[in-house]
gemmi code that builds the backbone of each chain (N, CA, C; Angstrom):
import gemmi

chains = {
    "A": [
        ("UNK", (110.643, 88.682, -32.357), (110.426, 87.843, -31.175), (111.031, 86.466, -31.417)),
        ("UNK", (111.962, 86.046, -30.278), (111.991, 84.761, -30.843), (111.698, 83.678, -29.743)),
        ("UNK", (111.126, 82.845, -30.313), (110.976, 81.738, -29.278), (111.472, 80.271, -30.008)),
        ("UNK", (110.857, 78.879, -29.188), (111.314, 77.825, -29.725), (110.466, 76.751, -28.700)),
        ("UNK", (110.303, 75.971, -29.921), (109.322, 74.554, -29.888), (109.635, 73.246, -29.806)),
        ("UNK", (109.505, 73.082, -28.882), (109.661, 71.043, -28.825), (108.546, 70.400, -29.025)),
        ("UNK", (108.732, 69.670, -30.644), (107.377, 69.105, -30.463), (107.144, 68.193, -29.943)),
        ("UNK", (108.042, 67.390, -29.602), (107.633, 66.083, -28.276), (108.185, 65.968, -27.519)),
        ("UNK", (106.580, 65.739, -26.591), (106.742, 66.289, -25.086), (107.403, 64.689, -24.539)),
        ("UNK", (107.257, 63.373, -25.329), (108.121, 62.078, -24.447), (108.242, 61.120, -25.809)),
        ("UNK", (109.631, 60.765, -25.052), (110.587, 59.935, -26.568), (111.024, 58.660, -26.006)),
        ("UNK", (110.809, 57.557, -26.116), (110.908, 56.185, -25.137), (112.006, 55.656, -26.473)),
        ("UNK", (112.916, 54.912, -26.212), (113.976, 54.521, -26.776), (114.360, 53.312, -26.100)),
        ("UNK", (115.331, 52.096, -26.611), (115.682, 51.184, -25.832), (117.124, 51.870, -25.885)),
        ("UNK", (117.591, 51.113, -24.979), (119.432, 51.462, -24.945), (120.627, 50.899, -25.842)),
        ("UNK", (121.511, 51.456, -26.310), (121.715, 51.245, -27.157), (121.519, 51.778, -28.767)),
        ("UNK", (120.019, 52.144, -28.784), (119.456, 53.076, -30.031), (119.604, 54.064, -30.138)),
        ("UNK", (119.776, 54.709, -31.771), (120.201, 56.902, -31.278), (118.682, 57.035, -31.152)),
        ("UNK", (119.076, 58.402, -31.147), (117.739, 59.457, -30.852), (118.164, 60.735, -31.169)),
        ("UNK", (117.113, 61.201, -31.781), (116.876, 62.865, -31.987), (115.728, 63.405, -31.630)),
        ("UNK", (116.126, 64.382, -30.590), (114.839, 65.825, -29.990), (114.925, 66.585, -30.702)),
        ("UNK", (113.870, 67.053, -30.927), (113.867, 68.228, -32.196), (113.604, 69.382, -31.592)),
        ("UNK", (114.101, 70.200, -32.082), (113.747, 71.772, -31.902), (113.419, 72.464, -32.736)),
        ("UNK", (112.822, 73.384, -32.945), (112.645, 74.648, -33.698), (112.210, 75.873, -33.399)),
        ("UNK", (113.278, 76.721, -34.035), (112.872, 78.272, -33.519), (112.611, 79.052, -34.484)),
        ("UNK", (112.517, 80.496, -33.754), (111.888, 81.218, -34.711), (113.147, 82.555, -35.007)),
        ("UNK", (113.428, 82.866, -35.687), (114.733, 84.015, -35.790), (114.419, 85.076, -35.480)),
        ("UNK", (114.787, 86.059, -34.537), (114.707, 87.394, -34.513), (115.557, 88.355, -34.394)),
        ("UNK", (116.994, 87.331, -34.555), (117.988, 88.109, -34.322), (119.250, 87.888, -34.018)),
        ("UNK", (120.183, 87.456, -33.507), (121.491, 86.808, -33.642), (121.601, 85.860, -32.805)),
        ("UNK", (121.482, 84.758, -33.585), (121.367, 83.450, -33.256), (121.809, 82.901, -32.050)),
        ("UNK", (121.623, 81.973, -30.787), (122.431, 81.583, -30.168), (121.578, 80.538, -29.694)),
        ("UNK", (121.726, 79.156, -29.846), (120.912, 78.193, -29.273), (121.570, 77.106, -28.618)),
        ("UNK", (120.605, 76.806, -27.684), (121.263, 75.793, -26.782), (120.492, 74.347, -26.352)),
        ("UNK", (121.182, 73.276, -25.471), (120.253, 72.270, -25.070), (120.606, 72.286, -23.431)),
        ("UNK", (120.109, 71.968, -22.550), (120.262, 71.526, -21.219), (119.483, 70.224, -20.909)),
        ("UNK", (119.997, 69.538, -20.028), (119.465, 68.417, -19.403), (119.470, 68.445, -17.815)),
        ("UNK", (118.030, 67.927, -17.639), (117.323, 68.011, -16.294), (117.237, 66.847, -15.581)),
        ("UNK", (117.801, 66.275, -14.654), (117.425, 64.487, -13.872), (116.775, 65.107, -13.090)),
        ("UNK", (115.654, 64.047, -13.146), (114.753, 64.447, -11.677), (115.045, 64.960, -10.713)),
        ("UNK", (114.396, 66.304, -10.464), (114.788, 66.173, -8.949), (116.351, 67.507, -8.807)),
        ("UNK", (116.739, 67.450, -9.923), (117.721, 68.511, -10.272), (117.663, 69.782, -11.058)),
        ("UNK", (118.465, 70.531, -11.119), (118.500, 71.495, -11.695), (118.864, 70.988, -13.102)),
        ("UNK", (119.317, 72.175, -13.737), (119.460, 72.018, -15.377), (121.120, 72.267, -15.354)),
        ("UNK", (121.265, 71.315, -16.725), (123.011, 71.167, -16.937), (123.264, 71.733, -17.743)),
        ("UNK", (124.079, 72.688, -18.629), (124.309, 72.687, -19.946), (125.281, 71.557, -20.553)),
        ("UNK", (124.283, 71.538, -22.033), (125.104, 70.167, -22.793), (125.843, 70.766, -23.892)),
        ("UNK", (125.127, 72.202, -24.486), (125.676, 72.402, -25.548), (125.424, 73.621, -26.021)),
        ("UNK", (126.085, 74.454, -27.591), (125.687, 75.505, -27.429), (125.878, 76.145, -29.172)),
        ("UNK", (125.087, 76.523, -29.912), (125.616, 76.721, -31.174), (125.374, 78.950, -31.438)),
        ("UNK", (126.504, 79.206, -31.830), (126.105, 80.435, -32.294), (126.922, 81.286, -33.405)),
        ("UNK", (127.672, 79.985, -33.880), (128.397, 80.564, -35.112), (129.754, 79.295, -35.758)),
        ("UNK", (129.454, 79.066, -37.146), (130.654, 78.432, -37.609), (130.055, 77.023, -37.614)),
        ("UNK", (130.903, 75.591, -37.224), (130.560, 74.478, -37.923), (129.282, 74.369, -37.116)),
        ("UNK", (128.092, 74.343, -38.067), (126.713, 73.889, -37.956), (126.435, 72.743, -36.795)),
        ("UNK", (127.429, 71.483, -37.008), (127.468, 70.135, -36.036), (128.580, 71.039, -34.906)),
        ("UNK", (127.554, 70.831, -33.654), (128.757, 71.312, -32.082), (127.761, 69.880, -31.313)),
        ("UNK", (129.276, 69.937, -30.672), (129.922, 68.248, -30.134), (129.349, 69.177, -28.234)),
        ("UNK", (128.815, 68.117, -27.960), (128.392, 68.124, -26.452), (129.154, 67.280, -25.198)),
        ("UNK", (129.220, 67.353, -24.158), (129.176, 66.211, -23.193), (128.450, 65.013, -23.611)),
        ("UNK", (129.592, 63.814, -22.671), (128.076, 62.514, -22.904), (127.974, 62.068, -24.627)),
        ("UNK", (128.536, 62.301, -25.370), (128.477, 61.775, -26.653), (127.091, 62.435, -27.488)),
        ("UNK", (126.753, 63.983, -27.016), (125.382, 64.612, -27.289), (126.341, 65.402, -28.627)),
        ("UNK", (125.212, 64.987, -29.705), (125.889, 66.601, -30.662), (124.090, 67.113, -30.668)),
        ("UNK", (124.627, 68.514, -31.847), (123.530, 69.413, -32.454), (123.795, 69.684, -33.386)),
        ("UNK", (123.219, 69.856, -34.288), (122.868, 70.699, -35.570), (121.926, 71.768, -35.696)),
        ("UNK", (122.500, 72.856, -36.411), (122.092, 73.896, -36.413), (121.623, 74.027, -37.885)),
        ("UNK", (119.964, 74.584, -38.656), (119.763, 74.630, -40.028), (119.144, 75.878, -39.600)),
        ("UNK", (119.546, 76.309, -40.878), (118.830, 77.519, -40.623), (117.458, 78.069, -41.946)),
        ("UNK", (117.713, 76.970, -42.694), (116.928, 76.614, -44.015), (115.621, 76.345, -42.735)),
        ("UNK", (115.917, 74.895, -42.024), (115.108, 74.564, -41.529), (114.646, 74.741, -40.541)),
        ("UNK", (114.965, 76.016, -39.873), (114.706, 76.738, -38.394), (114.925, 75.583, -37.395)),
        ("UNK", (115.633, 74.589, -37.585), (115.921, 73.576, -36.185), (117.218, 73.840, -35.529)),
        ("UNK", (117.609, 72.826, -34.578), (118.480, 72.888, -33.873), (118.260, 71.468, -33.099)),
        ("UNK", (118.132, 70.073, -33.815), (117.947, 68.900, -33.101), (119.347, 68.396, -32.607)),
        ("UNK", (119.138, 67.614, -31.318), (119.791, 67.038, -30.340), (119.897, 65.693, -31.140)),
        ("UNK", (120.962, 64.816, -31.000), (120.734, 63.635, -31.382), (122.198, 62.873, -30.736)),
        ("UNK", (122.341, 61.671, -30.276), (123.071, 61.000, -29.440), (122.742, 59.228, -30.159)),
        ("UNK", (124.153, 59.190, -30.911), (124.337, 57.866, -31.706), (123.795, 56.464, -30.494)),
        ("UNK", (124.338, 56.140, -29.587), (123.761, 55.332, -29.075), (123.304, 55.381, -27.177)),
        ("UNK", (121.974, 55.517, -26.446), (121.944, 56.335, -25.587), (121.982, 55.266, -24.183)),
        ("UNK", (122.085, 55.255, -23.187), (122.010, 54.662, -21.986), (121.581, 55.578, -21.257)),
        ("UNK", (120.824, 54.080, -19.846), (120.002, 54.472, -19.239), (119.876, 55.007, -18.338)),
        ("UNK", (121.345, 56.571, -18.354), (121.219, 57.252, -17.526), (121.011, 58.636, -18.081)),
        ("UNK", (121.299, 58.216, -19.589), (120.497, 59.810, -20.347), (119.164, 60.004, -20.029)),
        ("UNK", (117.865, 59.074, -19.178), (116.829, 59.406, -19.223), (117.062, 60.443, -18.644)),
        ("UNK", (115.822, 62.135, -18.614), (115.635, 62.642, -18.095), (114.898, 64.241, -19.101)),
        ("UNK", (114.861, 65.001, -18.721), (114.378, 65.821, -19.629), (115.169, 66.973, -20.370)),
        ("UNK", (114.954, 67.189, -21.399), (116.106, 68.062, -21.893), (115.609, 69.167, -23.001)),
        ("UNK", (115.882, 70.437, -22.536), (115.342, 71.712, -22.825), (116.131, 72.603, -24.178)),
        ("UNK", (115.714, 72.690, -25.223), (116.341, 73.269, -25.916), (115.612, 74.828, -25.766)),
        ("UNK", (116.961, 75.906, -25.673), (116.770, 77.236, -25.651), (117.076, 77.998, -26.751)),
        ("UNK", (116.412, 79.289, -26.506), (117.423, 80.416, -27.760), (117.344, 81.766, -26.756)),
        ("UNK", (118.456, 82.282, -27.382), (118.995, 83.609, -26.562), (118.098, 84.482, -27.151)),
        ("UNK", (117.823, 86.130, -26.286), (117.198, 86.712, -26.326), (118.254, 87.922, -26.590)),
        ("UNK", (119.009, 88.394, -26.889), (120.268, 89.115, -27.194), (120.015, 90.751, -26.344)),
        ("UNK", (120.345, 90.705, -25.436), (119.858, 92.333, -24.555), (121.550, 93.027, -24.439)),
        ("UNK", (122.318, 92.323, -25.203), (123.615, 93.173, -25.253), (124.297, 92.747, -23.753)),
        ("UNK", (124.890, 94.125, -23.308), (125.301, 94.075, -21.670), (124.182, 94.146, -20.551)),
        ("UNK", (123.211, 93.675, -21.335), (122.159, 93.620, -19.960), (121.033, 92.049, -19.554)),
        ("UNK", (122.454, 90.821, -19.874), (122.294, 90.246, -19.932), (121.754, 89.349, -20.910)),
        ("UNK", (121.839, 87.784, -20.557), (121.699, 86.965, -20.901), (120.307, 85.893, -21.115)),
        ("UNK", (119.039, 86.767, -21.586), (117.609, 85.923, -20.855), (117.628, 84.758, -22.028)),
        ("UNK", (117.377, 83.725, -21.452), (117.441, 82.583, -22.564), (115.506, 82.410, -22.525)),
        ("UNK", (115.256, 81.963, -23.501), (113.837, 81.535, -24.023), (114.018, 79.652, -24.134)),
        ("UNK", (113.167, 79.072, -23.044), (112.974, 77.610, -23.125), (112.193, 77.055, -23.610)),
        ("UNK", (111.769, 75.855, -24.266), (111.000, 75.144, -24.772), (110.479, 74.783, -23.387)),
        ("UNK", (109.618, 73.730, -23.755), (108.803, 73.093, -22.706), (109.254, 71.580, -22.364)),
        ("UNK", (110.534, 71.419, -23.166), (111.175, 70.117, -22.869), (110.594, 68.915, -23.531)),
        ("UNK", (111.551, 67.839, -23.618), (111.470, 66.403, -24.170), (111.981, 65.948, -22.980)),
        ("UNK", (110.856, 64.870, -22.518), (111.354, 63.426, -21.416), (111.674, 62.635, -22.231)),
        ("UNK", (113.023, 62.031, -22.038), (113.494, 60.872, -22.382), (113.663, 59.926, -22.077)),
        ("UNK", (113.043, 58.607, -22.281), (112.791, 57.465, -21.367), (113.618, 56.387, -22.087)),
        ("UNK", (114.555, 56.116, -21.625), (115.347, 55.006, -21.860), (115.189, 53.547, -20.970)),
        ("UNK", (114.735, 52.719, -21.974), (114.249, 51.736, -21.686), (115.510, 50.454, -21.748)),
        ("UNK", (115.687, 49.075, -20.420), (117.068, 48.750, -20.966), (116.458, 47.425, -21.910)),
    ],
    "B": [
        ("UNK", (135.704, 74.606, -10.395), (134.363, 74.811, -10.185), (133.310, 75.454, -9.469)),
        ("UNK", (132.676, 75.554, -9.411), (131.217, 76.315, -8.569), (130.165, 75.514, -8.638)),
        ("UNK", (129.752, 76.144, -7.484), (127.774, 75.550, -7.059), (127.322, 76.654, -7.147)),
        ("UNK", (126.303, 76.533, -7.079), (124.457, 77.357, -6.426), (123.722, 76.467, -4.924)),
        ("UNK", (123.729, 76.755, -4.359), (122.763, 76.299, -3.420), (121.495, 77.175, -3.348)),
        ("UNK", (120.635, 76.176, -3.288), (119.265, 76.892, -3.058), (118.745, 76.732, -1.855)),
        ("UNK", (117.921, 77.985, -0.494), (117.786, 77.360, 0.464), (116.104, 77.657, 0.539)),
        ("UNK", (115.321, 77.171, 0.891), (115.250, 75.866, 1.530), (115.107, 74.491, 0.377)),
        ("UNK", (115.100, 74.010, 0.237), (115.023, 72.708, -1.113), (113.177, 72.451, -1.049)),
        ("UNK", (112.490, 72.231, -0.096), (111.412, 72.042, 0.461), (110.527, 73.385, 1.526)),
        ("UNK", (109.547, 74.061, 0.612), (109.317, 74.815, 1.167), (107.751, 74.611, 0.729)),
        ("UNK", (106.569, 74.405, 2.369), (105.581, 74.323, 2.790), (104.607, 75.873, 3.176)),
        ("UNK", (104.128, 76.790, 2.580), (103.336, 77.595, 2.835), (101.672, 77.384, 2.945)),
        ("UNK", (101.388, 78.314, 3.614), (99.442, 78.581, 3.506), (99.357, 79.759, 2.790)),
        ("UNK", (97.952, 79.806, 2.118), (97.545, 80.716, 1.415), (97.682, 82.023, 1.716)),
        ("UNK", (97.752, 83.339, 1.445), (98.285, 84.543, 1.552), (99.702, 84.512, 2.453)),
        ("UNK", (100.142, 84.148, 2.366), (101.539, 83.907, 3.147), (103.031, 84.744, 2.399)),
        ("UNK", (103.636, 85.102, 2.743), (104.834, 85.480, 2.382), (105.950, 84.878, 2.641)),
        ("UNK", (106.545, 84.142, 1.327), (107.563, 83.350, 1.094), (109.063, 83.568, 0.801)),
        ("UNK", (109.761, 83.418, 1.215), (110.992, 83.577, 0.876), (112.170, 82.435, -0.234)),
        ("UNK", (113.082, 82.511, -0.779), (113.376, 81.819, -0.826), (114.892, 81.989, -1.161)),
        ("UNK", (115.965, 81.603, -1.069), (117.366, 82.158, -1.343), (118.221, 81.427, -1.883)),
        ("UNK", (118.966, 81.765, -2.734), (120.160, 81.744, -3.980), (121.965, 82.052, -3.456)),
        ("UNK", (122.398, 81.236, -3.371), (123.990, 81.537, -3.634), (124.333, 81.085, -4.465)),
        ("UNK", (125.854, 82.046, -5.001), (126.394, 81.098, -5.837), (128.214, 81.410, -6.016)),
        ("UNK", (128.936, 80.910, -6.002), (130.218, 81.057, -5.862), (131.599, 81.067, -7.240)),
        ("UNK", (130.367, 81.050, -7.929), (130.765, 81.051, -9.984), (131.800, 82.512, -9.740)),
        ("UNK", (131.323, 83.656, -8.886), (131.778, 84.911, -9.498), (131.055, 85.288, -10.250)),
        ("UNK", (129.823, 85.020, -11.062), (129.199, 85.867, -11.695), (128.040, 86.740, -11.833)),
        ("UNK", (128.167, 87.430, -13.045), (127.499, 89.047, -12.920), (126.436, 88.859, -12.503)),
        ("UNK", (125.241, 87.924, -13.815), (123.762, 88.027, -13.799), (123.646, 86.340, -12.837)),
        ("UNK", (122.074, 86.723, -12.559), (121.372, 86.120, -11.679), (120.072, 85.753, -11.943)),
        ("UNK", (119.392, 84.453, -12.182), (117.977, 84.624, -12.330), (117.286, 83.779, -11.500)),
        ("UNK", (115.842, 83.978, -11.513), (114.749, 82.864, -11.379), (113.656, 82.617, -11.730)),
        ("UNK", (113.860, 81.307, -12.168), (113.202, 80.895, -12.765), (111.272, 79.871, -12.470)),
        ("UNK", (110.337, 80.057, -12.639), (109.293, 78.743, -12.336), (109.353, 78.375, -13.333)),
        ("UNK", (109.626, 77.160, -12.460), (109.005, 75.662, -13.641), (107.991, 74.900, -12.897)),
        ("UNK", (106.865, 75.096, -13.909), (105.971, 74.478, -14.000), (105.703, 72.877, -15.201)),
        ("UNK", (104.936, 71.734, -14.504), (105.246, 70.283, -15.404), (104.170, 71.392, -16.892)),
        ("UNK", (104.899, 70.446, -17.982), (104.316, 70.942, -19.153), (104.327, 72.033, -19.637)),
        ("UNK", (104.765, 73.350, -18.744), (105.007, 74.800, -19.500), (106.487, 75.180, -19.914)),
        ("UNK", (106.974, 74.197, -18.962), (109.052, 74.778, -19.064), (109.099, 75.702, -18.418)),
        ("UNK", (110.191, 76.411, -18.579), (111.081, 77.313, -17.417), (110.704, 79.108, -18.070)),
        ("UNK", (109.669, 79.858, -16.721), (109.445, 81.454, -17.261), (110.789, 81.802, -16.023)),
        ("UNK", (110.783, 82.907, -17.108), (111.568, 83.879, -16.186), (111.005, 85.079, -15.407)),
        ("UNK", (111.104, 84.504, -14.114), (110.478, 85.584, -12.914), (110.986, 86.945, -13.166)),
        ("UNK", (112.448, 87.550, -12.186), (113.415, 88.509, -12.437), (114.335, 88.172, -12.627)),
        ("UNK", (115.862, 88.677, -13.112), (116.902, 88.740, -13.238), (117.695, 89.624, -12.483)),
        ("UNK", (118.585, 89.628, -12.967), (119.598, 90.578, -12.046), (121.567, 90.664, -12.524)),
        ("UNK", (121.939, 91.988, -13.559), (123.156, 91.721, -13.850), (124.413, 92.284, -13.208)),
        ("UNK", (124.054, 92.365, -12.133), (124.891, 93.452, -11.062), (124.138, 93.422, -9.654)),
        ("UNK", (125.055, 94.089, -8.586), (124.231, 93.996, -7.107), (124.065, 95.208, -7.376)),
        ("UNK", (122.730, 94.963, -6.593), (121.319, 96.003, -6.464), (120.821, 95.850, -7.671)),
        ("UNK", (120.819, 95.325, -8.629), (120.224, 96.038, -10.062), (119.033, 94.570, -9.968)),
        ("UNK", (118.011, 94.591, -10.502), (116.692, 93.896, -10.701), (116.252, 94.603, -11.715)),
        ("UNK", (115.509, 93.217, -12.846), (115.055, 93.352, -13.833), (113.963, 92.945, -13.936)),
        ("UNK", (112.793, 93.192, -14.305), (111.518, 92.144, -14.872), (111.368, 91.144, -15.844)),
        ("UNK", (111.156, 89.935, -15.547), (110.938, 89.099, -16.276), (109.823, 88.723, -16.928)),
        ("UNK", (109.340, 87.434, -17.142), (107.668, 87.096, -18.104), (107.172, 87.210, -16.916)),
        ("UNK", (107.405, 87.017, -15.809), (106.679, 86.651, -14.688), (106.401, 87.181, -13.192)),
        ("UNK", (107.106, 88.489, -13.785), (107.097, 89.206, -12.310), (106.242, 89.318, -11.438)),
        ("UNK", (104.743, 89.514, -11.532), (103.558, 89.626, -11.652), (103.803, 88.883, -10.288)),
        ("UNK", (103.246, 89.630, -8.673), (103.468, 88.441, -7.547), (104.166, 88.281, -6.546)),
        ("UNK", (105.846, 88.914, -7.536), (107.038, 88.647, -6.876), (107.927, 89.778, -6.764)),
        ("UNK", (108.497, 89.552, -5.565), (109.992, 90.469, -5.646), (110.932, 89.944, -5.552)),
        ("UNK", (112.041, 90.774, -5.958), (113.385, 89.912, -5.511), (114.505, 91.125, -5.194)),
        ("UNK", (115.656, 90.555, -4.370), (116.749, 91.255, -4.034), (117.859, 91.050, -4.255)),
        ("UNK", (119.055, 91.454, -5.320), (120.412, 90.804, -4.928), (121.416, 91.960, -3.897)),
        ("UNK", (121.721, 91.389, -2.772), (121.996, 92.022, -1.496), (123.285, 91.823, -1.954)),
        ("UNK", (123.730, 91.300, -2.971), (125.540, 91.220, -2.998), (125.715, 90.383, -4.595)),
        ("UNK", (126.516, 90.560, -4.441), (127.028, 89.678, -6.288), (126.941, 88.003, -5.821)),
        ("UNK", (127.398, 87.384, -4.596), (126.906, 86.332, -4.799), (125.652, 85.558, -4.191)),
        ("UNK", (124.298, 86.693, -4.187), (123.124, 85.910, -3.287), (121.658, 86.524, -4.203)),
        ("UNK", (120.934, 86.195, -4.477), (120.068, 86.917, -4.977), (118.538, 86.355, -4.253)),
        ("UNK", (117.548, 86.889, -3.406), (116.584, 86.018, -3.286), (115.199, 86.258, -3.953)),
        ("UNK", (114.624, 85.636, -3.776), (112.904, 86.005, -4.453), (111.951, 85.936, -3.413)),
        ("UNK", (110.957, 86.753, -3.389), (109.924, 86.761, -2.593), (108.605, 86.487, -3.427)),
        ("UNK", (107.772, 85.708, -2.512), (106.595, 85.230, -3.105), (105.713, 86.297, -2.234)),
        ("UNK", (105.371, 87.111, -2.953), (104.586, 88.195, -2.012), (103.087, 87.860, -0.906)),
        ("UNK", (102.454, 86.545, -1.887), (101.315, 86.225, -1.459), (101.244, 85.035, -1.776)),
        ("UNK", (101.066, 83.978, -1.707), (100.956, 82.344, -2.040), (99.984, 81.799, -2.103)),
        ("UNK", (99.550, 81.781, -3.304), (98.304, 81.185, -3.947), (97.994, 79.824, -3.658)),
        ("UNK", (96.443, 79.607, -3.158), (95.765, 78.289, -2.763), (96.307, 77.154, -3.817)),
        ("UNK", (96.511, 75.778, -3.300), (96.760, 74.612, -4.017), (98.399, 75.017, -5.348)),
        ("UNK", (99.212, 76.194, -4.956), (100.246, 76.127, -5.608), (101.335, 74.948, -5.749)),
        ("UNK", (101.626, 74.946, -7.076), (102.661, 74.003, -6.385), (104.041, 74.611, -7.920)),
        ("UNK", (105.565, 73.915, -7.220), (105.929, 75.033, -8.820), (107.575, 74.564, -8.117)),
        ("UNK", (108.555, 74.480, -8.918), (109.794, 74.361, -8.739), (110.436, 75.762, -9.246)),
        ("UNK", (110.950, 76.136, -8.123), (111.773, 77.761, -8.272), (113.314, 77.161, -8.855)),
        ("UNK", (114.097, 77.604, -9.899), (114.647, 77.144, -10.072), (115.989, 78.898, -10.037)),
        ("UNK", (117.096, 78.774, -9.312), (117.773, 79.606, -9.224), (119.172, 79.398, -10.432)),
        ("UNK", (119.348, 80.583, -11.147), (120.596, 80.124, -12.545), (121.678, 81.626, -11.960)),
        ("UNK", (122.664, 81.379, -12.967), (123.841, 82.206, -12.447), (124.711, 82.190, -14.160)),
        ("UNK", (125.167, 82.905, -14.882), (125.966, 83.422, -15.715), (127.011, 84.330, -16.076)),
        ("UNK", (127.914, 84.593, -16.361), (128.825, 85.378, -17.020), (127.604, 86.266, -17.901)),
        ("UNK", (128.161, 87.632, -17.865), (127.687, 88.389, -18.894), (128.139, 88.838, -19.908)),
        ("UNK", (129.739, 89.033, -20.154), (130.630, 88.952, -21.192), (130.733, 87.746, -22.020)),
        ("UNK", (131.426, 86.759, -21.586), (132.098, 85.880, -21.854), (131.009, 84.601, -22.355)),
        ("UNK", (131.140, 83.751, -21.535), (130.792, 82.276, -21.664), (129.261, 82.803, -21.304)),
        ("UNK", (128.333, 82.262, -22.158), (126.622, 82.616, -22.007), (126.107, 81.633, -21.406)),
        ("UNK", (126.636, 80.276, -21.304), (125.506, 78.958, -20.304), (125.395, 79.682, -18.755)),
        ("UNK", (124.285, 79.033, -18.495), (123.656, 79.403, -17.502), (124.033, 77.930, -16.394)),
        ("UNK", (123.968, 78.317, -15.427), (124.389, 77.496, -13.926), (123.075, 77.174, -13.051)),
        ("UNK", (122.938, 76.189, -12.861), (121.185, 76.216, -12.354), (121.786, 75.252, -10.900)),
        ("UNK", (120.598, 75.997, -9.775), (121.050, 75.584, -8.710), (119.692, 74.184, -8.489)),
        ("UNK", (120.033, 73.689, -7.837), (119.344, 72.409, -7.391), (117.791, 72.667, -7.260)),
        ("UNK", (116.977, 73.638, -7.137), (115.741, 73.769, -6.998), (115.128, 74.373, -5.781)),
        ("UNK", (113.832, 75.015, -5.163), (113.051, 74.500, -4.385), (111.457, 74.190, -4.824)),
        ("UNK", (111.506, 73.019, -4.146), (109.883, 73.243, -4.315), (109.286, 73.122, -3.138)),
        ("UNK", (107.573, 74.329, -4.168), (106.813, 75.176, -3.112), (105.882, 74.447, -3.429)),
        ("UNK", (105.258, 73.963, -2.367), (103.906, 73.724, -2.027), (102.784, 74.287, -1.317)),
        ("UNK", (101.875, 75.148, -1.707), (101.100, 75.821, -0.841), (99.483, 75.257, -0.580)),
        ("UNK", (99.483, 74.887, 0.642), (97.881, 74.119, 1.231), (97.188, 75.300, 1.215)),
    ],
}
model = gemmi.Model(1)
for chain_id, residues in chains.items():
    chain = gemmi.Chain(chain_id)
    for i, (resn, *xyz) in enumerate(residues, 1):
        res = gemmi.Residue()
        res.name, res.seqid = resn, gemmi.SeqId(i, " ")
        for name, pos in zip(("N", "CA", "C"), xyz):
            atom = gemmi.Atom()
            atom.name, atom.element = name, gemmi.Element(name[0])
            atom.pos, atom.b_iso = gemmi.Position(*pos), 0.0
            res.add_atom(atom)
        chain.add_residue(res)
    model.add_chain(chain)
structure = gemmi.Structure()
structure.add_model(model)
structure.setup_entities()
């Protein structure tokens, strides 16, 4: 089974400062993890996506990820953020059903409050 | 590029009521989902769908039906609409080969008095 955990549910930052959302999952099977970002009021974006090869994958928006697998994470982190990154942002993991699609497994999200 | 539109964006029901709600999307692609999001739980998956006519069960079927009448429309039915609901339907769209991100359409939210 695999699922995945955000342990915080809100991350207040001034602008200008990095930040890292953390994730962690649980392995059940061939890896594929992701982040999306939500603005109020909107649907979800994809930012990013790791499922094989260099560990650090480069996002939109100046977003990377890292992928450990020592450490079952997959944190988000963005060197310096502005105050239009606030919003909420969902790290997933794939559920692997072959040709019968694609069901992704979501966390429960990190609000990000960027403060100026 | 491509959208999703979701119709209605704002949708007002009463209790035992039967709800509709509908999905396009102009990506070209296979699978289809929907999703509730609820504040504090994140995004379950209602049904899916990786082909027209084909429907799958999700965490959340329990309630609901859904139809994809063509490769680019898929809708969901709220069979019965529970007192004081409230819940953002969130409609996604993917490739099933290729590229795995998912396409999320703008939302609706249900409010049921």
């Amino acid at each position: 089974t695999q699922t995945v955990s955000q342990s915080d549910a809100h991350v207040t930052v001034f602008e200008g400062d990095s930040v890292e959302l953390r994730c962690n999952y649980s392995y059940g099977g061939s890896i594929y993890l992701s982040w999306y970002i939500q603005h109020h009021g909107h649907g979800l974006q994809f930012l990013l996506k790791y499922y094989s090869g260099n560990p650090v994958v480069q996002g939109v928006n100046g977003f990377e990820a890292e992928f450990s697998k020592s450490d079952s994470s997959f944190h988000l982190r963005k060197a310096s953020v502005h105050w239009s990154d606030s919003a909420v942002y969902f790290c997933a993991v794939r559920k692997n059903y072959g040709s019968s699609g694609n069901k992704l497994i979501f966390g429960i999200g990190t609000l990000l409050s960027v403060k100026p | 590029g491509g959208i999703i539109t979701q119709t209605p964006k704002f949708l007002i029901g009463q209790e035992g009521q039967k709800l509709t709600l509908k999905c396009q999307q102009n990506f070209n692609h296979d699978t289809m989902y929907w999703y509730r999001q609820d504040s504090g739980k994140g995004l379950r998956l209602i049904y899916y769908s990786i082909t027209e006519n084909d429907l799958q069960k999700g965490d959340l079927s329990e309630g609901y039906d859904a139809s994809r009448e063509k490769k680019s429309s898929f809708s969901l039915t709220v069979t019965s609409a529970q007192k004081n609901e409230m819940a953002v339907f969130l409609c996604a769209s993917s490739n099933t080969g290729g590229a795995r991100e998912q396409y999320f359409g703008p939302g609706t939210r249900l409010t049921v008095l």
